[in-house]
TISEVO-557438 format. One line per field, with one value per atom (N, C-alpha, C): x, y, z. Coordinates in nm, 4 decimals. Layout:
xx <- X/...;
yy <- Y/...;
zz <- Z/...;
This chain:
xx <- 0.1186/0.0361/0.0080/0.0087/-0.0390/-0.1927/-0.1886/-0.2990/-0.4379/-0.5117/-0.6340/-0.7384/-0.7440/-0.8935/-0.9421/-1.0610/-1.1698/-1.1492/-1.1320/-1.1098/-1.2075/-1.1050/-1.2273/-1.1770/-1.3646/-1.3454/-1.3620/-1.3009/-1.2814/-1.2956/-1.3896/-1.4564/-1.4241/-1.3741/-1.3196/-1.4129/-1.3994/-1.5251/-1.3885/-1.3328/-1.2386/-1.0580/-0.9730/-0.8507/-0.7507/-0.8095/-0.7290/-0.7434/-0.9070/-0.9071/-0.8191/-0.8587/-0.7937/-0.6308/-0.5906/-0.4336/-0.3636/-0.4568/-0.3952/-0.3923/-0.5493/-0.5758/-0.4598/-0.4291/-0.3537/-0.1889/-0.1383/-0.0279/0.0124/-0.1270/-0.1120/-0.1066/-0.1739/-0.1471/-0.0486/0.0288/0.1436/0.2580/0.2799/0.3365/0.3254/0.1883/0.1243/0.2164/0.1729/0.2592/0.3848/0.4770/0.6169/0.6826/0.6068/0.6223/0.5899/0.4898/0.4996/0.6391/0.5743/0.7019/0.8250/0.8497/0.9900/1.0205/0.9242/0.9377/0.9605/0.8646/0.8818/0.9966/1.0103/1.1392/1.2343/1.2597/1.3370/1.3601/1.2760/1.2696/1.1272/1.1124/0.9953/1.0390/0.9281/0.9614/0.8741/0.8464/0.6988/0.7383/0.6458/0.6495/0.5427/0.5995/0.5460/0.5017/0.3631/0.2927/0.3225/0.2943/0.3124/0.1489/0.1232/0.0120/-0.0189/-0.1449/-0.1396/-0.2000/-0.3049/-0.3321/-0.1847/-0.0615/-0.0074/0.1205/0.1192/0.1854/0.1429/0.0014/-0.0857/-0.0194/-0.0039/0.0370/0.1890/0.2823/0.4419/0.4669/0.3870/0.4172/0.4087/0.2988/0.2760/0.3423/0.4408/0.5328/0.6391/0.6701/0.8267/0.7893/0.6516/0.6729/0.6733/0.6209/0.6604/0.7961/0.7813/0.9213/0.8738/1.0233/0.9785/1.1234/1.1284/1.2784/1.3076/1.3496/1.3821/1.4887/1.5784/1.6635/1.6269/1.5278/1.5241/1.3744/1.3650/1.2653/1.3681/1.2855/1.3337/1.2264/1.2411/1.1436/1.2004/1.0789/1.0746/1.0027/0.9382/0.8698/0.7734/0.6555/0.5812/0.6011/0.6164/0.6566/0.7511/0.7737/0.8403/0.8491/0.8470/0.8624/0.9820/0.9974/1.1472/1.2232/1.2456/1.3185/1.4587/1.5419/1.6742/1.6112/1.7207/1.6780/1.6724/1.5765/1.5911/1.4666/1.4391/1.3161/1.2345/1.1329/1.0024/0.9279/0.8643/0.7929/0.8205/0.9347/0.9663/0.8844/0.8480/0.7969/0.8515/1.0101/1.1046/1.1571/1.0908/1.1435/1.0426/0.9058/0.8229/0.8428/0.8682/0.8727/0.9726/1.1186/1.2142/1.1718/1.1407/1.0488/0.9871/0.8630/0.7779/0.8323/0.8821/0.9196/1.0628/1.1172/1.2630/1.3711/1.3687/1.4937/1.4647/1.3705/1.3511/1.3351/1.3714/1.3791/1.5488/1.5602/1.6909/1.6984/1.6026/1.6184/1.7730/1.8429/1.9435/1.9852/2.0459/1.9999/2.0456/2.1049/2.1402/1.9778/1.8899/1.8117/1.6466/1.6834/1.5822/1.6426/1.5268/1.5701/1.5014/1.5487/1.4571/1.4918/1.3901/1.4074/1.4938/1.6122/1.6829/1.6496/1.6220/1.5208/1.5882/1.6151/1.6585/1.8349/1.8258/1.9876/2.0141/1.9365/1.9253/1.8040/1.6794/1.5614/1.5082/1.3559/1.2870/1.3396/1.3473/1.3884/1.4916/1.6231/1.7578/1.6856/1.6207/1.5504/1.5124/1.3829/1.3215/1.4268/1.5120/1.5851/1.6660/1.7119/1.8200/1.7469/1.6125/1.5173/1.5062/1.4406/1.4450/1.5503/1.6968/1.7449/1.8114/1.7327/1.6812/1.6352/1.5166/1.4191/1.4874/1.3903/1.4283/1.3270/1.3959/1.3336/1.2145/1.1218/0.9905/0.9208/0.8176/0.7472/0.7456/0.7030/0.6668/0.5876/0.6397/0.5609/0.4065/0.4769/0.3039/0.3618/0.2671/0.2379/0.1494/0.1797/0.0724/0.0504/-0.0928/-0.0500/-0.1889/-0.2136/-0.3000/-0.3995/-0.5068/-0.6107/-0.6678/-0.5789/-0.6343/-0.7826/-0.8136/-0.9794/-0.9645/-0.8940/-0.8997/-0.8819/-0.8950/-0.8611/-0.6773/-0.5959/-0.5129/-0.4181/-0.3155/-0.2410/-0.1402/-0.0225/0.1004/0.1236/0.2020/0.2032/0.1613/0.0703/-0.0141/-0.1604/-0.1511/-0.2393/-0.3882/-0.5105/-0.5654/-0.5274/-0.5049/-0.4475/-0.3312/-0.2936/-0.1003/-0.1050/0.0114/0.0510/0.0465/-0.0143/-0.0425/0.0481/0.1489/0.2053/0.1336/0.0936/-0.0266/0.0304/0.0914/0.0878/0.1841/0.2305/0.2790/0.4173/0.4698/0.6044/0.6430/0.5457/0.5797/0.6757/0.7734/0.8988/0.8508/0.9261/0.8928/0.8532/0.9880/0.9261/0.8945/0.8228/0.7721/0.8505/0.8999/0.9048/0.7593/0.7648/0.6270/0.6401/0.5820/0.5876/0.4565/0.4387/0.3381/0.2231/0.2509/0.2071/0.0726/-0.0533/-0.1796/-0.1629/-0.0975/-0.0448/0.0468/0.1315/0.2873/0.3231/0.4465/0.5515/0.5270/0.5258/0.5046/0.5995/0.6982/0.8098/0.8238/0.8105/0.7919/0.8447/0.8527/0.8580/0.8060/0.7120/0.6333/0.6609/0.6603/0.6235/0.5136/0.5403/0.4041/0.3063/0.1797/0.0976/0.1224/0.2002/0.2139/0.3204/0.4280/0.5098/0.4485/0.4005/0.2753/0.2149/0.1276/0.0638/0.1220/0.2748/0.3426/0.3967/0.2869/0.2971/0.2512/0.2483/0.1636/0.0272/0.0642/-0.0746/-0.0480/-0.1668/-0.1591/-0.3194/-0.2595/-0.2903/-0.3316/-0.4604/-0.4849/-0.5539/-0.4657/-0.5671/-0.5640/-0.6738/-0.7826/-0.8937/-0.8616/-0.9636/-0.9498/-1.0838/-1.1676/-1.2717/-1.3485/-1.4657/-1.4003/-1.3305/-1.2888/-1.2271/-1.2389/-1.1832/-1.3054/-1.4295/-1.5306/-1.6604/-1.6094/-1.6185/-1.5582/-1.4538/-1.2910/-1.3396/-1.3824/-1.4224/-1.5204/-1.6462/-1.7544/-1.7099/-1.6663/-1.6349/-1.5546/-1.4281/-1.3703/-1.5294/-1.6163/-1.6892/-1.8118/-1.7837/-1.9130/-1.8154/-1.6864/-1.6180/-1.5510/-1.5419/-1.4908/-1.3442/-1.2604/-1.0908/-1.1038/-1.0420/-0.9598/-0.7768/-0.6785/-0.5532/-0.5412/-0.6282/-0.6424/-0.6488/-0.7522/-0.8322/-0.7259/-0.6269/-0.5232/-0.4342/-0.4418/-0.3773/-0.4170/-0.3482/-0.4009/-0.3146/-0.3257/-0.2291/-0.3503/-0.3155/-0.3447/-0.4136/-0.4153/-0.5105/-0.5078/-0.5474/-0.6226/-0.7332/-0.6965/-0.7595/-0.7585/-0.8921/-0.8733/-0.9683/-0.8871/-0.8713/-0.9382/-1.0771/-1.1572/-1.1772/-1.1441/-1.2396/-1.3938/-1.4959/-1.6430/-1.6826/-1.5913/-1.5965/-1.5358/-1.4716/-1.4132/-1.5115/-1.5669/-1.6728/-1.7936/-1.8486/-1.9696/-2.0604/-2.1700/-2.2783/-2.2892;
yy <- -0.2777/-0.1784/-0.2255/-0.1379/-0.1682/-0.2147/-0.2779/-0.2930/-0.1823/-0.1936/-0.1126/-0.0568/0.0520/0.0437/0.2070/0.1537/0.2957/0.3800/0.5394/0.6406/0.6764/0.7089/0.7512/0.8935/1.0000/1.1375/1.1919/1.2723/1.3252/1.5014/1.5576/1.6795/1.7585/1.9374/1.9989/2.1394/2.1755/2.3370/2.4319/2.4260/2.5325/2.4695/2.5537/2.4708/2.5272/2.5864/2.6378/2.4697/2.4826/2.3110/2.2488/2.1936/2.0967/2.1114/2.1725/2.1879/2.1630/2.2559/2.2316/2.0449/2.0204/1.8464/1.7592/1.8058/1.6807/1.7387/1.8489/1.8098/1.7503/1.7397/1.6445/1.5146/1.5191/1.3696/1.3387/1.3927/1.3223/1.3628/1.4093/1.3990/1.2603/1.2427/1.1159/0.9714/0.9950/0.8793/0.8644/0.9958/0.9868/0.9250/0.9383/0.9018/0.7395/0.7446/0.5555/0.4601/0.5348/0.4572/0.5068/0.5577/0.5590/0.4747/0.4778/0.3814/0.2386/0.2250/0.0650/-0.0021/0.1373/0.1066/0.1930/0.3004/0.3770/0.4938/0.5058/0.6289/0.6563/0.7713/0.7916/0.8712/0.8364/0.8337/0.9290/1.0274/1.1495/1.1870/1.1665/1.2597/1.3287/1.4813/1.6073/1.6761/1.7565/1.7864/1.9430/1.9996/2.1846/2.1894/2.3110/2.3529/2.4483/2.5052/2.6704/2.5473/2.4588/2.3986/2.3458/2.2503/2.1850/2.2879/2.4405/2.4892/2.5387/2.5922/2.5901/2.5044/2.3434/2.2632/2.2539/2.2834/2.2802/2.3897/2.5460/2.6220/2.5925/2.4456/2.3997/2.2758/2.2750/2.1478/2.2186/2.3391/2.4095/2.4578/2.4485/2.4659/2.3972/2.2424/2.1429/2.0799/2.0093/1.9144/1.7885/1.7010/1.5598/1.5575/1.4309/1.3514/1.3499/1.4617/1.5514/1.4354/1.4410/1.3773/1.2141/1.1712/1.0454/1.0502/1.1655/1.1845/1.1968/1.1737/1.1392/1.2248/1.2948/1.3899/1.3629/1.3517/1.3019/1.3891/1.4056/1.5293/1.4268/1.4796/1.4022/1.4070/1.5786/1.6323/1.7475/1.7931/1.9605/1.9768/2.1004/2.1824/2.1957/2.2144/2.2272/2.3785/2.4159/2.5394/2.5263/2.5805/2.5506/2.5579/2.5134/2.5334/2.6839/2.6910/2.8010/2.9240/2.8697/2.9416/2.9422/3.0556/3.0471/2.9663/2.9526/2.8323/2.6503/2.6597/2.4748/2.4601/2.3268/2.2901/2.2777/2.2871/2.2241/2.3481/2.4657/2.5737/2.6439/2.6085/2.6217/2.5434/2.4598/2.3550/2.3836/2.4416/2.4547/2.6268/2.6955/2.8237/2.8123/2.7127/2.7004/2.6045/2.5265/2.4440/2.3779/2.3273/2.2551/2.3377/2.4739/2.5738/2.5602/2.5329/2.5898/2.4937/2.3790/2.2577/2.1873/2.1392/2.0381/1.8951/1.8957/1.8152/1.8011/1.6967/1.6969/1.7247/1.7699/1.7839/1.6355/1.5972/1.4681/1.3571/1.3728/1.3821/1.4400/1.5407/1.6134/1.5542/1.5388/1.4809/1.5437/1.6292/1.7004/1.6543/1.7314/1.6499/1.7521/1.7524/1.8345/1.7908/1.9365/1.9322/1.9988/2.0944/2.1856/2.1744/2.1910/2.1948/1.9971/1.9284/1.8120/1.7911/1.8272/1.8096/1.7028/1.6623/1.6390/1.4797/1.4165/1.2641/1.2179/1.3101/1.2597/1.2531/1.4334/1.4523/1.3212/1.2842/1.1669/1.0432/0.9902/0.8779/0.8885/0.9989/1.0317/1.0314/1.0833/1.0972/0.9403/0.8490/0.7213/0.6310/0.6698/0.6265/0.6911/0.7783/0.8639/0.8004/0.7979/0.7136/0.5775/0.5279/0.4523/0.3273/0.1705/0.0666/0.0340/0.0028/-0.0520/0.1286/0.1018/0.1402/0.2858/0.4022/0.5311/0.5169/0.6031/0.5810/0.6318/0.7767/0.8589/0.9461/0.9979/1.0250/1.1449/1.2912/1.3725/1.4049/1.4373/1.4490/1.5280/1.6827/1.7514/1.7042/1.7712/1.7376/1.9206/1.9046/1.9909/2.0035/2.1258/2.1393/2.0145/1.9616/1.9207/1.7798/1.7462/1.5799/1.5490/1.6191/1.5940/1.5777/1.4567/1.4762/1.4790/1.5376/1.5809/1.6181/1.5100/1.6599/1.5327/1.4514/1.3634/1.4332/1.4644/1.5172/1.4537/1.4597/1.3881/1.4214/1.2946/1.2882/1.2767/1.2222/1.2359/1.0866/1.0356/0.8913/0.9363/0.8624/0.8203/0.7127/0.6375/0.5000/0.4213/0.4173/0.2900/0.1532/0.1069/-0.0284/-0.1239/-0.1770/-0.2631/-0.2499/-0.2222/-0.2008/-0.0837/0.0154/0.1255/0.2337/0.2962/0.3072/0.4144/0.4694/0.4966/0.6938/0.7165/0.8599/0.8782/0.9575/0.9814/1.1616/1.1770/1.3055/1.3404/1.4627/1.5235/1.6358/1.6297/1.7439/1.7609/1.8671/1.9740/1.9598/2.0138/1.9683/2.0809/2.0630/2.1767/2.2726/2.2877/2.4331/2.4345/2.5745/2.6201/2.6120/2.5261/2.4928/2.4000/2.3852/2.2516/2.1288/2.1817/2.0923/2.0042/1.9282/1.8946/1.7161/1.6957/1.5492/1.5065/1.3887/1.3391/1.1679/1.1970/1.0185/0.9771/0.8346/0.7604/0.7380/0.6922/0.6693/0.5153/0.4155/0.2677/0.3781/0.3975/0.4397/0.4937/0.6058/0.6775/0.5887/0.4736/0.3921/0.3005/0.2986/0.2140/0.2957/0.3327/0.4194/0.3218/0.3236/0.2630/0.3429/0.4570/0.5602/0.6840/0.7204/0.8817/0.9043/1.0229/1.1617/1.2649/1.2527/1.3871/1.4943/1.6493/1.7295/1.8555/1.8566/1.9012/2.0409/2.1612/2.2675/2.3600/2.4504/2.5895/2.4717/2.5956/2.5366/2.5165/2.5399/2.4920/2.3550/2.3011/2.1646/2.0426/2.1344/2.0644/1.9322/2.0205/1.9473/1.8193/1.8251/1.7391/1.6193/1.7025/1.5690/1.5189/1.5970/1.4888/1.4016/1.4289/1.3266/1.2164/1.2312/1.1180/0.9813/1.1075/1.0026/0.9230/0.9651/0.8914/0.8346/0.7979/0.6928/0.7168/0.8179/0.8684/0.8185/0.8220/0.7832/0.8960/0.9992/1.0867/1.0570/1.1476/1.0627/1.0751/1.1222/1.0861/0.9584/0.8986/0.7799/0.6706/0.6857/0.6042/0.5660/0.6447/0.6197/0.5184/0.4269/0.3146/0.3126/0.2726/0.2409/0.1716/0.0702/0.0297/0.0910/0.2658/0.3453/0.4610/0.5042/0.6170/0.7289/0.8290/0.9378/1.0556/1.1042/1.2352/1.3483/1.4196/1.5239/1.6619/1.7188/1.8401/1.9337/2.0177/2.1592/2.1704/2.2390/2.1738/2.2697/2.3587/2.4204/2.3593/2.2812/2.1313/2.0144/1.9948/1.8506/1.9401/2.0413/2.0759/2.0223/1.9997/1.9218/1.8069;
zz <- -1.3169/-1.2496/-1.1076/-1.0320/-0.8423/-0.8556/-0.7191/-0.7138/-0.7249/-0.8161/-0.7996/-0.7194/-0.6439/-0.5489/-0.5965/-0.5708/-0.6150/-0.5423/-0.6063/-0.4960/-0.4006/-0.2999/-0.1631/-0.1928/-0.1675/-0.2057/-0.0852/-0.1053/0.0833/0.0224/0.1125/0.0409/0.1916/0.1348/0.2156/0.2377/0.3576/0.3415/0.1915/0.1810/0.0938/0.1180/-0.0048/0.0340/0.1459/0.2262/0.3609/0.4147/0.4325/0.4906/0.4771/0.3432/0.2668/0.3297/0.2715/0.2856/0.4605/0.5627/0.6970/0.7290/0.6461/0.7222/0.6261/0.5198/0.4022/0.4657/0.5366/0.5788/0.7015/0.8089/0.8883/0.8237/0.7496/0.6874/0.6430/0.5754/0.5436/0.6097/0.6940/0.8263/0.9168/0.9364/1.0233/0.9005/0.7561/0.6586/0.6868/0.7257/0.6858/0.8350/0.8943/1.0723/1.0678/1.0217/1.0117/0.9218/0.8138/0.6717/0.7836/0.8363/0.8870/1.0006/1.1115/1.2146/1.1284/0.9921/0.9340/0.8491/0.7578/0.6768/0.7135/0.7989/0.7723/0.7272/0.6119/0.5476/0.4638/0.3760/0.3797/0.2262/0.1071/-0.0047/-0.1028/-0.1344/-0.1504/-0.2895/-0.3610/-0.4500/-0.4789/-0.5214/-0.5627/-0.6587/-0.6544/-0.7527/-0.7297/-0.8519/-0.8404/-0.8675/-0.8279/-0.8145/-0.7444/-0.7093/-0.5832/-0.4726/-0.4801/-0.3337/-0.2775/-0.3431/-0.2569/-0.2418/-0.3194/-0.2536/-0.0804/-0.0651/0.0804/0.1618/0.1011/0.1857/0.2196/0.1045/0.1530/0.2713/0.2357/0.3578/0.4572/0.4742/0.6098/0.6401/0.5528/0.6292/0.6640/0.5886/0.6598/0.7534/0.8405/0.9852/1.0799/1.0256/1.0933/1.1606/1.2823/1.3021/1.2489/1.1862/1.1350/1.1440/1.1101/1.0666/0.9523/0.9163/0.7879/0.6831/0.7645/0.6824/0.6420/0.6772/0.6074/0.4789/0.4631/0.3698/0.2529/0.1078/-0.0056/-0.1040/-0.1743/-0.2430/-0.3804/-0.4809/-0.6164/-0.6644/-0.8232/-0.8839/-0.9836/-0.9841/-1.0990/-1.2340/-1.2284/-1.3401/-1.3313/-1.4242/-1.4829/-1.6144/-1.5890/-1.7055/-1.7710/-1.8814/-1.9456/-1.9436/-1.8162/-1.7555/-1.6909/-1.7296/-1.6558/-1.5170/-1.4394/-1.2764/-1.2171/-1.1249/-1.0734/-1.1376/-1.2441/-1.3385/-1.2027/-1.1943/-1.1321/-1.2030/-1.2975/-1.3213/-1.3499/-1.2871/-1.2308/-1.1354/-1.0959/-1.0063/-0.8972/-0.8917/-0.7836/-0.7667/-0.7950/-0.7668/-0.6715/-0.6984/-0.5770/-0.4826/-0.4934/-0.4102/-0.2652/-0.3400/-0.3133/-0.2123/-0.2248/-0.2261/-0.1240/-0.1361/0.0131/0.1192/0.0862/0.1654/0.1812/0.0872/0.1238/0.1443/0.1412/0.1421/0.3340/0.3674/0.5074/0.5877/0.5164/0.6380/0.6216/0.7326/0.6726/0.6220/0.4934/0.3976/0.3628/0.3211/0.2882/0.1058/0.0712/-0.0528/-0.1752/-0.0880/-0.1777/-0.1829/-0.0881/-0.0666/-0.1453/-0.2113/-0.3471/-0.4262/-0.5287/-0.6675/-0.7761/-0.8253/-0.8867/-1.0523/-1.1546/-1.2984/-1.3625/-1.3997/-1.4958/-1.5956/-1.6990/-1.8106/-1.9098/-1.8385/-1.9637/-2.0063/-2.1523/-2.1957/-2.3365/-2.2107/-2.2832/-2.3938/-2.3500/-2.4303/-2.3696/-2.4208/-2.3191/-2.3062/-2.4244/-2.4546/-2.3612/-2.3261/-2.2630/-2.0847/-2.0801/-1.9576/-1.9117/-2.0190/-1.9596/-1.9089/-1.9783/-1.9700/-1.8643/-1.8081/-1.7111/-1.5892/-1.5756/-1.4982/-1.4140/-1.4911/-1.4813/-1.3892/-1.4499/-1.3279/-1.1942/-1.1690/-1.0620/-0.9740/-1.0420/-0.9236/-0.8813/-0.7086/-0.6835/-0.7109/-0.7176/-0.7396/-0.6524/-0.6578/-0.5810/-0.5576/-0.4257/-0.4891/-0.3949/-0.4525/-0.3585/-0.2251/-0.0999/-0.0375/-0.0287/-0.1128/-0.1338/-0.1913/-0.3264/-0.4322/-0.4537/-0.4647/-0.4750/-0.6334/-0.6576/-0.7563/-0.7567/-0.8762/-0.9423/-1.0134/-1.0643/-1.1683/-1.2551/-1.3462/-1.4598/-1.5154/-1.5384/-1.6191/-1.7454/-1.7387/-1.8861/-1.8766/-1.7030/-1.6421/-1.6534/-1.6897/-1.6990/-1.5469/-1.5311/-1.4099/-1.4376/-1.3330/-1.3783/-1.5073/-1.6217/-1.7737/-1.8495/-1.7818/-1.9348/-1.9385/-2.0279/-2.1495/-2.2211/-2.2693/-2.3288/-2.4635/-2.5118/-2.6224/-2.6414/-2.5363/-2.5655/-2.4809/-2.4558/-2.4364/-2.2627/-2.1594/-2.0397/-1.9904/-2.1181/-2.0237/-1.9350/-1.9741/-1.9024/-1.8889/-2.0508/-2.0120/-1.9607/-1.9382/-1.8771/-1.8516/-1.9632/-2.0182/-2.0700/-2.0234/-2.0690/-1.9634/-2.0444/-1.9550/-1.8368/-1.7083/-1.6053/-1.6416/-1.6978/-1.7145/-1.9001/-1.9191/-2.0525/-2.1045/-2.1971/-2.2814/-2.3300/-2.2947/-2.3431/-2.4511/-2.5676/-2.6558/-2.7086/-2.7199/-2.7869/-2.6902/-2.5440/-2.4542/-2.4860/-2.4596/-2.4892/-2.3873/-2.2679/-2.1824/-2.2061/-2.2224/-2.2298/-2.0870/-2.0891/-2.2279/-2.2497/-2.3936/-2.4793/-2.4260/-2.4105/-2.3354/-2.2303/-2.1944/-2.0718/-2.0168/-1.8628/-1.8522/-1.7441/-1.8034/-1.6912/-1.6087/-1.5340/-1.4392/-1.5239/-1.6000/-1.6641/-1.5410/-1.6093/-1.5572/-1.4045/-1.5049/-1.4853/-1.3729/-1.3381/-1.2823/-1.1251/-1.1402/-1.0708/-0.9971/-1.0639/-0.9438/-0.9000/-0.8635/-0.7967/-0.6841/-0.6330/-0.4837/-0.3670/-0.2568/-0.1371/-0.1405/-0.1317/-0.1565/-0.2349/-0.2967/-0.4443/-0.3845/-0.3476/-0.3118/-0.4625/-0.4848/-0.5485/-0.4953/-0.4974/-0.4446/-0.5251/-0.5468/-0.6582/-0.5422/-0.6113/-0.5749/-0.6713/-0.6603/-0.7288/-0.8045/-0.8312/-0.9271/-1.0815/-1.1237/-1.2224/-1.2533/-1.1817/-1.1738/-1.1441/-1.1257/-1.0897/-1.1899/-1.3734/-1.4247/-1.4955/-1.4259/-1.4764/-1.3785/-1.2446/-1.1038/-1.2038/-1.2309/-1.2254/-1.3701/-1.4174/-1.5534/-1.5449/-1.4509/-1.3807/-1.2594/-1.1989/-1.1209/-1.1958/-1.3462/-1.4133/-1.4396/-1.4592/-1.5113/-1.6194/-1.7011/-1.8172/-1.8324/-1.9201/-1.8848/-1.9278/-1.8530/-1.8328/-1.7778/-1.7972/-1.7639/-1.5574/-1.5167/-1.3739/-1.3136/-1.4434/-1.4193/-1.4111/-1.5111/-1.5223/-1.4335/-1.3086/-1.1983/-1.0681/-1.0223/-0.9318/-0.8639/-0.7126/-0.5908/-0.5064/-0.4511/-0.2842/-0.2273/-0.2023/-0.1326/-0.2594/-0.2845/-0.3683/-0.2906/-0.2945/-0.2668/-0.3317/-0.3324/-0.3856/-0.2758/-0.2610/-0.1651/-0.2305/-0.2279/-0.3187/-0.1675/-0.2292/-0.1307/-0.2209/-0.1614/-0.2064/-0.3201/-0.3687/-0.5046/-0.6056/-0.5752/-0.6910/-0.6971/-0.5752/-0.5488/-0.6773/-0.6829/-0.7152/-0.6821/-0.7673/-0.7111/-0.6309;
């Protein structure tokens, strides 16, 4: 597991905010990691806030081609389904930049089942560590497609992507980045809005393990518009 640090909560008037300030930000990330290493390494959460935010990177200029795009999760949909994640993704933002496509890496899911998904997934990814990491928070504390009550990969040795079944939202199907995997970012990005998500926050800030909680990097943030912060 990465090193551990307590999240810093960074609270937004609503997710227009949110979304214009978090794609300067990772714009400002992908501009550094590139001057340092070269390239610049992101992975992606589905959701309605960080779709806000992809529309606002396909209007950006950057140095497209040395970015590297990864998925936290998906759903078990052939490609091209509207409800993949890499199909929004693909939708708001990467159809309209010149990402290279050797470049996306998206999770093929469907045809194999979730077990092969997962394993093929795995050596996908690349060795060491993400440069930044977005990732959701469900009413139910859940991030990307771990579940309470379902296996988080947490520990040590637990393999990089996980098969998910009898997932509690449809589709039951699904494959996720473990937890242990996940916080081997430089920095993870959660951004989290509506009031429905507001009791998921405060249960993570009394400390609860929720599968949010399970996540650690170097810098940690979580990113709320102030109908997610609540009280």
């Amino acid at each position: 597991m990465s090193n551990r640090a307590a999240p810093t909560w960074r609270i937004f008037p609503d997710s227009t905010a949110l979304a214009g300030e978090l794609s300067h930000s990772i714009l400002a990330d992908a501009e550094a990691c590139i001057a340092k290493r070269g390239r610049f390494s992101l992975v992606l959460a589905g959701g309605t806030t960080p779709r806000q935010v992809y529309a606002r990177l396909a209007q950006a200029p950057a140095d497209w081609k040395r970015w590297h795009v990864y998925f936290g999760d998906e759903r078990c949909f052939p490609f091209g389904h509207a409800e993949r994640n890499d199909s929004m993704a693909r939708s708001a933002w990467l159809h309209q930049v010149p990402i290279p496509q050797a470049n996306v890496h998206p999770i093929s899911s469907a045809g194999w089942g979730p077990d092969a998904a997962a394993r093929r997934y795995a050596e996908v990814l690349p060795k060491g560590q993400f440069d930044l990491t977005l990732l959701g928070l469900g009413e139910d504390g859940h991030t990307a497609s771990l579940f309470p009550g379902h296996d988080w990969g947490t520990e040590k040795l637990a393999p990089s992507v996980l098969a998910v079944f009898n997932a509690p939202k449809p589709p039951e199907h699904r494959v996720s980045l473990s937890a242990r995997r996940l916080s081997q970012s430089r920095k993870v990005i959660f951004v989290v809005s509506g009031a429905g998500k507001a009791d998921a926050v405060a249960r993570w800030r009394r400390g609860e393990a929720i599968p949010a909680s399970a996540i650690h990097a170097p810098e940690l943030e979580v990113w709320l518009d102030r109908a997610a912060a609540g009280r």
